[in-house]
N, C-alpha and C positions, 0 to 999 in steps of 0.2 A: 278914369275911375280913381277916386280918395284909396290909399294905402290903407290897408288891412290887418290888425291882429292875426295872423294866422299863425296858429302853433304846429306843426308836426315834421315828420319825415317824409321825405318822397325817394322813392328805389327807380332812379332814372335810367334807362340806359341809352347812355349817352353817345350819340350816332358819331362818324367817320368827318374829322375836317375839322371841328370848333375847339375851342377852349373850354378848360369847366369852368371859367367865371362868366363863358358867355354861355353856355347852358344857364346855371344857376340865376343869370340876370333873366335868361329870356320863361324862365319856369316861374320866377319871382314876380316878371309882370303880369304871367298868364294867372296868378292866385291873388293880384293886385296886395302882396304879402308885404309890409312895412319893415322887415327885417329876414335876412337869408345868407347860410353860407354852405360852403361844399365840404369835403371831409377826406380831402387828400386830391390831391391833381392829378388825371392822366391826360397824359399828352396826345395834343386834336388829333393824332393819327391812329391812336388808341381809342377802341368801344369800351363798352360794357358797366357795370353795374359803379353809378355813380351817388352813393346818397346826397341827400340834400336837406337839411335843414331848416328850417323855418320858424322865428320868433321865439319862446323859450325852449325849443328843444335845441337851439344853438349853441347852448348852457352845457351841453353833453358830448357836442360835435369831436373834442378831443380823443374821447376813447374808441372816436375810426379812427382816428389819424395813428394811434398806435396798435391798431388791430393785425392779426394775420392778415394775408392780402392769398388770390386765387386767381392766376390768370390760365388764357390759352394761348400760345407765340407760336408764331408762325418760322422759320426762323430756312433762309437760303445759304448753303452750302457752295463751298468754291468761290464766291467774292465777299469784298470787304467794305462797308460804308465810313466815309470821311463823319459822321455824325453815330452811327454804329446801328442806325436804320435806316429806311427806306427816303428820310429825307435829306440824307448827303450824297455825294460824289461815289457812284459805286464803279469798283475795279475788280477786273479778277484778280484770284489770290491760291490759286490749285482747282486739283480734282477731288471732284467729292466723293468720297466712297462709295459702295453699292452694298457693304453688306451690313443688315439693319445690327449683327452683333458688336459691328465697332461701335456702331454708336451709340446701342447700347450699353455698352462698356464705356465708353465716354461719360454718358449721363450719369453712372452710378459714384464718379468720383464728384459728383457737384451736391450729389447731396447729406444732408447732417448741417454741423456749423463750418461754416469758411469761411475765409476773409475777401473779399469784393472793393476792387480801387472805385470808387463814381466816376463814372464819365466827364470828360468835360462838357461836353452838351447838357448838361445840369442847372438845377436853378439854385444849388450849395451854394455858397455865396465865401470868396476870397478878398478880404482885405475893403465889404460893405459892398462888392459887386459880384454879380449870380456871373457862377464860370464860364456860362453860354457865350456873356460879351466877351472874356476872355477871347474862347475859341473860335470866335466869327473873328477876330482881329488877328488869327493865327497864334494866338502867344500861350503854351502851353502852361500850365500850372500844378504846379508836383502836390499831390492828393494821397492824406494817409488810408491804408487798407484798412474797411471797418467789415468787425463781424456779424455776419449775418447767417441767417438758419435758413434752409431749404428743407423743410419737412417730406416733400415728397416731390419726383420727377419722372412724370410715368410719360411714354413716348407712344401719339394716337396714329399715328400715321408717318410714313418715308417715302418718298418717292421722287425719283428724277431729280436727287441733289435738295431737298424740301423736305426739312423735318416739322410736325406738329408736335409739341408738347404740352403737359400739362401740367403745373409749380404750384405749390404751395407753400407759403415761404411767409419770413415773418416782413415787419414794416419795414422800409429801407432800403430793401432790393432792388437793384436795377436790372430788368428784363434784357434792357438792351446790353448790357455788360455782361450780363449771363451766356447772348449769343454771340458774343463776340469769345467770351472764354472758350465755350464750347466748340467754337473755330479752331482757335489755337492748338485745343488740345488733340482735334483731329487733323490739323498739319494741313487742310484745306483751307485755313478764311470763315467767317460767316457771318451776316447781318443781320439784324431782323425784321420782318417783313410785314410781319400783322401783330397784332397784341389786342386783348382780349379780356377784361378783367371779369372773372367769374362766381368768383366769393370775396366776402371782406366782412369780418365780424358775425358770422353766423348768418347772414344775408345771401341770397343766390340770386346769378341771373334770372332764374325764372320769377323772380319776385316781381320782375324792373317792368317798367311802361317806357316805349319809345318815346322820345320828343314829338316825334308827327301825329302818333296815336293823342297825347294830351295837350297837343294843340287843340287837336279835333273835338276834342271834347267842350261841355258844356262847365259853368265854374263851380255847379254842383258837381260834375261825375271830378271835379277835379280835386276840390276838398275832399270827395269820399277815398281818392287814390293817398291819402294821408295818414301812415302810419303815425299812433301818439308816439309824445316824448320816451315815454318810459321803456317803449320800442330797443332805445340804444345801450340801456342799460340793465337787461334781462337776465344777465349771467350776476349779476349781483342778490344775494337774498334779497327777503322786503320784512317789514314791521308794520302795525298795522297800530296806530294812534289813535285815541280817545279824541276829542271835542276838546278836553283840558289839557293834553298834549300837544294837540296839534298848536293850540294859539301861542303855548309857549315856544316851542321849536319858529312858528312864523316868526316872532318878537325876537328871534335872535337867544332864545335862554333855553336852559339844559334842563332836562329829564332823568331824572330817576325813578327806576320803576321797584319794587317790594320783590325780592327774588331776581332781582338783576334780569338783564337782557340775553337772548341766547347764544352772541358771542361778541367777538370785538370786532372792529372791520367798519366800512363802508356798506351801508344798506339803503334797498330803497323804500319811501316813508310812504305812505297811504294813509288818508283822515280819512275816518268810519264815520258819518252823521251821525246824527241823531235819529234824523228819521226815516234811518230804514235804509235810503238810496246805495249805488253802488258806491263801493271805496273811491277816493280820488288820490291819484299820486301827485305829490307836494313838490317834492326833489329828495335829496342823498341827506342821509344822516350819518356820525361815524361815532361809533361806541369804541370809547379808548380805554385803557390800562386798566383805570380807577370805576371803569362798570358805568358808567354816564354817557347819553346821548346826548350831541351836538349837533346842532344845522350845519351841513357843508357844504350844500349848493339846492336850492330852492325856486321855486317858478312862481313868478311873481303874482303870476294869477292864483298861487296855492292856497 
């Protein structure tokens, strides 16, 4: 089948073993979609809610990638992984506690702002190569501590050395570094075992369609699973443009309106027809100092 215009969002949830570029490839031929990208990487042994992209809502994809992020980890007590999850060399490393207050007590010092070293098992990249080849080659690489926020760390379940928790935290964070800290600091080891991504940008898993489910489907029921563009950018106000507005914002030139605009900032733009029809969103406009509207990112079909 010939490649497709296809504009929108899809809320994947992206099953146990693959990669996101081979989700995003194998979603992008089921919508035969001529352009697709994904909105931050979790790693094949990590589920859960994956956006995904398609034609000009690509245009927007960055503000996942710096969004809060919301997982669930699984996270083993008492040994330690040579990758700091489930897919290195695991050793024991102590005894795990049994009373749910240490670790509680534990959890409470990770959360707020702290400083988090990456992993070498990362795809950071030292000197134009991602650290990962580093540490398959055994050669370690000295990694500054970067600051990160932990909003929240509520603990669902303990049992048998097996903690569940539940993070909410900002871009950046490594889950897997988190259960290796949380080892440390309870003096047993720990790796982590499952991960789980459950929010990112206002999105939840219960939004997501499994990979199997929209196989199954028909390439009608498959476009209808497509969130619009404007989807990614909902926490920004909106403006709502004339027919004589819109064509000059399309043309690249600036608007002024009699009574200026309600504030400054980044908004998103809607053209009002003529006749009558619903609004349609164009892209971002951004009203600066001087009370003037500019195009700053635009859908080509606007």
């Amino acid at each position: 089948m010939a490649k497709r215009k296809i504009d929108g969002v899809l809320l994947l949830d992206k099953p146990f073993g693959i990669t996101s570029n081979a989700a995003l490839l194998k979603c992008r031929w089921l919508l035969s979609a001529e352009k697709g990208g994904h909105t931050g990487v979790l790693d094949p042994f990590a589920t859960g809610l994956l956006p995904l992209c398609f034609g000009e809502a690509t245009k927007f994809a960055q503000r996942m990638l710096d969004a809060d992020k919301g997982y669930r980890a699984t996270i083993k007590l008492g040994q330690v992984s040579t990758t700091l999850d489930g897919e290195g060399e695991i050793s024991d490393s102590g005894v795990a506690p049994t009373d749910p207050a240490l670790i509680t007590a534990a959890l409470a010092q990770f959360t707020g702002e702290i400083e988090q070293v990456p992993p070498m098992y990362s795809a950071l990249k030292h000197q134009g190569k991602a650290l990962y080849e580093y540490a398959r080659q055994g050669v370690e690489i000295e990694r500054p501590a970067r600051k990160i926020t932990i909003y929240s760390l509520t603990l669902e379940s303990f049992a048998d050395g097996v903690l569940v928790i539940d993070v909410l935290c900002s871009k950046g964070t490594y889950i897997r570094t988190l259960a290796d800290d949380i080892g440390r600091v309870l003096g047993c080891g720990a790796y982590l075992t499952g991960l789980r991504r459950t929010k990112t940008a206002g999105f939840g898993i219960e939004q997501t369609v499994s990979l199997d489910a929209y196989i199954a489907m028909s390439l009608e029921e498959r476009e209808a699973c497509l969130l619009p563009a404007d989807t990614l950018v909902q926490d920004m106000p909106s403006l709502s443009l004339d027919v004589a507005d819109m064509e000059r914002i399309r043309h690249g030139m600036s608007v002024q309106r009699d009574g200026g605009w309600p504030d400054e900032g980044l908004f998103r733009l809607y053209a009002i027809p003529e006749n009558g029809d619903n609004a349609r969103f164009i892209g971002l406009g951004e009203v600066a100092c001087d009370g003037v509207l500019r195009p700053k990112r635009l859908l080509a079909t606007g």
